[in-house]
N, C-alpha and C positions, 0 to 999 in steps of 0.2 A: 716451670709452668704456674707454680702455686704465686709466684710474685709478679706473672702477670693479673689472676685476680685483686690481687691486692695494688694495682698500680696505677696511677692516677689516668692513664689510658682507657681503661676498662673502666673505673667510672664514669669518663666521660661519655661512652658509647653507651652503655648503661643507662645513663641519665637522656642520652638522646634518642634511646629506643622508648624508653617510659613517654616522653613528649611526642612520640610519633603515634603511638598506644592511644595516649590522651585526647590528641585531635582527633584522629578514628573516633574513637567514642564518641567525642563532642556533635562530631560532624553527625554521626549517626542520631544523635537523641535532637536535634534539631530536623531535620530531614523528613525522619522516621523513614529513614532507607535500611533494607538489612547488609551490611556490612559486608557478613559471611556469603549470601549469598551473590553478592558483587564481586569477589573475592573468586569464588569459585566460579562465576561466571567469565570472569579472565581468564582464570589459568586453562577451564575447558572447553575456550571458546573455538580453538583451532582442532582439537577432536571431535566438536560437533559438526563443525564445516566440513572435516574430512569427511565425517560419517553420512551428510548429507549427498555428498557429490556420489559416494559409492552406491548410495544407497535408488539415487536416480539412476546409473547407469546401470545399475542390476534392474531394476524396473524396465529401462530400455529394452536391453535385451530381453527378459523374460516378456514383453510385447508383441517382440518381433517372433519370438519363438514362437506364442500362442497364435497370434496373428498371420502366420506366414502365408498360410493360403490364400489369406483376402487380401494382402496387400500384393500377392502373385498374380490372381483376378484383379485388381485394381489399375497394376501393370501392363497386363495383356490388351484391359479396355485403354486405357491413354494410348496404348502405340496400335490399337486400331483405327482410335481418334485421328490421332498425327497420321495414317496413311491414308486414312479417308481426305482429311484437309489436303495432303500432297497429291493427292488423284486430282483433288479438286481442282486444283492452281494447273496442273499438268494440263487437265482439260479445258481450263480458262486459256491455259495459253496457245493451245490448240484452236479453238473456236476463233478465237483473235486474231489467229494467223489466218485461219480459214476466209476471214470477214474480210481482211487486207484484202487477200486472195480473190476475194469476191467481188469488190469494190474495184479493184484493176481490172477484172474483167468487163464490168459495168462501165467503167471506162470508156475503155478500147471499142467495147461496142457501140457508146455513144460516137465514140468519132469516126469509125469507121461500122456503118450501119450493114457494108455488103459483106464484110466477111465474118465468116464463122468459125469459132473458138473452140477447141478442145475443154475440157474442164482443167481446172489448175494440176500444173504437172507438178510432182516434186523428183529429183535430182535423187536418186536411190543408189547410185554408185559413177565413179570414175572410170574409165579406160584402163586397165593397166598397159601404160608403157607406153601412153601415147602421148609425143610431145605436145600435141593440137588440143588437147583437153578434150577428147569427146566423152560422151556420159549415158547413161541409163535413164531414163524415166520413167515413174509408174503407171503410165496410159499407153494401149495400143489401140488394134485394129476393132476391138472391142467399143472403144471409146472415139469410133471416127476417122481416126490418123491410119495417114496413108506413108507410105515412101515419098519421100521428095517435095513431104508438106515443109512451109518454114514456120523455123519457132524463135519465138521471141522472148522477150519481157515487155513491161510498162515502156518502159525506157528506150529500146529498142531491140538491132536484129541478133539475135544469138548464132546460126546457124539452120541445121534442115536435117531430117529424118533421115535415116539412111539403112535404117534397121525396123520391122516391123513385127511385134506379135501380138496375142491377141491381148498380153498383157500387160507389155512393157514394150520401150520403144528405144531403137541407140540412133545421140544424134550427135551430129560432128561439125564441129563449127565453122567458125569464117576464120578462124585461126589456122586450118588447114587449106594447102593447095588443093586437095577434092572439091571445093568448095566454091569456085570463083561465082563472084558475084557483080552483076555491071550497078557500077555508081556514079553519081553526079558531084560535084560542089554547089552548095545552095547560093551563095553567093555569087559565080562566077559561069556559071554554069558548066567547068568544065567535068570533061565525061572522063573515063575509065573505070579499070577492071581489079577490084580486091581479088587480091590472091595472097595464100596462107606462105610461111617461109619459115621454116625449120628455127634456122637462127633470130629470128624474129619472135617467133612462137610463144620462148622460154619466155620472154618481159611481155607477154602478154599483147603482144603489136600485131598487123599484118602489113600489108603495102599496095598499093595503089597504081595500078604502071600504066603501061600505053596511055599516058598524060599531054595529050599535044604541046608541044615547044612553045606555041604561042600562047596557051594559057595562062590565065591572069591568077591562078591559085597560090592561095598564100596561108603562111601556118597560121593555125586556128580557126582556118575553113571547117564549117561544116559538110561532111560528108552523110547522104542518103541513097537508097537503092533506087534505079531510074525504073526498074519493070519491065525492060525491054522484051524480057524471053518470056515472061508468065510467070515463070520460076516462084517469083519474091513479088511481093505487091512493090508499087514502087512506094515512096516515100519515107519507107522505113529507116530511120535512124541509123547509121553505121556506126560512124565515131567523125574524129575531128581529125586534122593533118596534123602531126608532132614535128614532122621534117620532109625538106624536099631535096630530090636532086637530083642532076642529070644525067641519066643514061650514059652509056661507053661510048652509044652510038651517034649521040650529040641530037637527036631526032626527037626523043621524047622526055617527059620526067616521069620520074617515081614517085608518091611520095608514103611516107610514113605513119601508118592510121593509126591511131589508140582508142581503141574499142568505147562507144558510149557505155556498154555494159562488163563489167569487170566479169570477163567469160570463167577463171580458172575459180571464183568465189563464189556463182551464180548457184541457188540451192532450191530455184524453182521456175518454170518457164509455161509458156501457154505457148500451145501448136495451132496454126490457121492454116483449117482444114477445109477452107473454101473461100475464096476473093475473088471480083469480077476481074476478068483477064484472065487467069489462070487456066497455063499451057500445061503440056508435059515437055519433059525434056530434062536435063540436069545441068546445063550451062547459061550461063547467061551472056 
C-alpha cells in the first residue's frame, strides 16, 4: 500500500485533483458564486423534492380531514344541482311531447272540423298474450270515451274501444278479427272488408277479402275506411296493399294490408268520440 503512495499513479491523480480544486476556486472568485453552497445544493436537491412532495400530500390530507363536512355540504348541494337540472330536461321533454301531442290534435281538427277528440291518449300497457296487440290507455269514460269509439293516430286508423272505465280504456286493433272494418282502394275504387288473422298478426299485417274479381287493385294501393256502418268515419287511413291473391274459390281476392301505423310500436293515440254519421253497432 505504502508504494502505491509513492507511485507515479498517485501523483498523477494527485496532481489532477489539485487542478480540479484550482478551477473550483478560480471559477468561484471570478463569479463570486458560493461554491459550497452549490455543492450542497446538488447533493440535497433530491431530499428537498422528496420533502416537498410529502410534505403537500400531508397538507392534502390534513384539509380534507379539517374540511370534511363542508366539502360533504358542498357535495350534497352539486347533486341537488344535477337533480334539479335532470328534473328539468325530464320535464322539458315531457312538455315537448305534450306540444307534438297538441299540435296533431290541432291538426286533425283543422281537417276534420265535425269530429271530436279525446285528449292525447298515452299507451300505459300491452295485452298480455294477445297476438292482435291490444293495449291500455290512460283516458276513459271520464274523459268522453265511449265503447265502440275509433282511435287513431295523426297518420291513421289504429283500431276501436272495447273496454271502458272511468279511467282508462282497452282497445283492440284492426290487427284483430274482432275488428273488421269496410274499406276502399283510393285509387280504384274497389271495396272490401279488413279483417285481423292470427298468422298475419305476428308481422304486423291484416287482410282485405271479399275483393271483387274484377277489380282493378294493385300493390301499393292505398287503402281507406269507406264509413259505411258509422262505426269509423270514412276516410281514414288504413295502410296500403303488400300482396294480392286469389281466393280458393276463384270468386274474389284477398289482399295483404300493411298497416299505415306501426300498431305493435304505437305509444300514443287520440279517440273520436263524436263524427257526423256516427251509428252504433260494431261491424262494418
Amino acid at each position: 500500500m505504502k508504494d502505491f503512495f509513492f507511485s507515479k499513479t498517485f501523483k498523477i491523480i494527485l496532481c489532477l485533483f489539485a487542478l480540479f480544486i484550482g478551477i473550483m476556486l478560480y471559477t468561484a472568485t471570478q463569479s463570486g458564486k458560493d461554491i459550497g453552497a452549490e455543492i450542497f445544493q446538488t447533493l440535497f436537491s433530491p431530499v428537498q423534492s422528496a420533502s416537498a412532495s410529502i410534505s403537500s400530500a400531508v397538507r392534502e390530507k390534513l384539509d380534507m380531514l379539517t374540511n370534511a363536512r363542508r366539502y360533504y355540504e358542498d357535495n350534497i348541494q352539486l347533486r341537488q344541482k344535477l337533480d334539479e337540472m335532470y328534473n328539468t330536461m325530464v320535464d322539458y321533454e315531457e312538455i315537448k311531447k305534450e306540444n307534438e301531442q297538441l299540435r296533431n290534435v290541432i291538426g286533425l281538427k283543422e281537417d276534420y272540423p265535425d269530429y271530436e277528440f279525446s285528449p292525447p291518449c298515452a299507451v300505459i300497457s300491452k295485452t298480455a298474450n294477445d297476438p292482435f296487440g291490444s293495449f291500455i290507455i290512460d283516458k276513459g269514460s271520464s274523459d268522453g270515451i265511449s265503447a265502440y269509439d275509433p282511435v287513431i293516430t295523426d297518420a291513421g286508423l289504429v283500431g276501436v274501444v272495447t273496454k271502458v272505465s272511468s279511467t282508462y280504456s282497452r282497445v283492440t286493433t284492426i290487427l284483430s278479427p274482432e275488428v273488421p272494418v269496410g274499406v276502399y282502394c283510393i285509387r280504384s275504387g274497389s271495396s272490401g272488408v279488413i279483417e285481423g288473422d292470427a298468422a298475419f298478426a305476428a308481422d304486423g299485417l291484416c287482410r282485405m277479402k271479399y275483393i271483387d274479381i274484377d277489380s282493378d287493385i294493385q300493390v301499393g294501393d292505398i287503402i281507406v275506411t269507406s264509413g259505411n256502418s258509422g262505426l269509423f268515419p270514412s276516410g281514414r287511413v288504413v295502410g296500403t296493399v303488400k300482396e294480392i291473391e286469389v281466393e280458393s274459390s276463384g270468386l274474389s281476392f284477398t289482399a295483404t294490408i300493411e298497416p299505415i301505423v306501426d300498431i305493435p310500436e304505437v305509444h300514443s293515440v287520440f279517440v273520436i268520440t263524436s263524427f257526423n254519421g256516427q251509428g252504433e253497432g260494431y261491424e262494418e
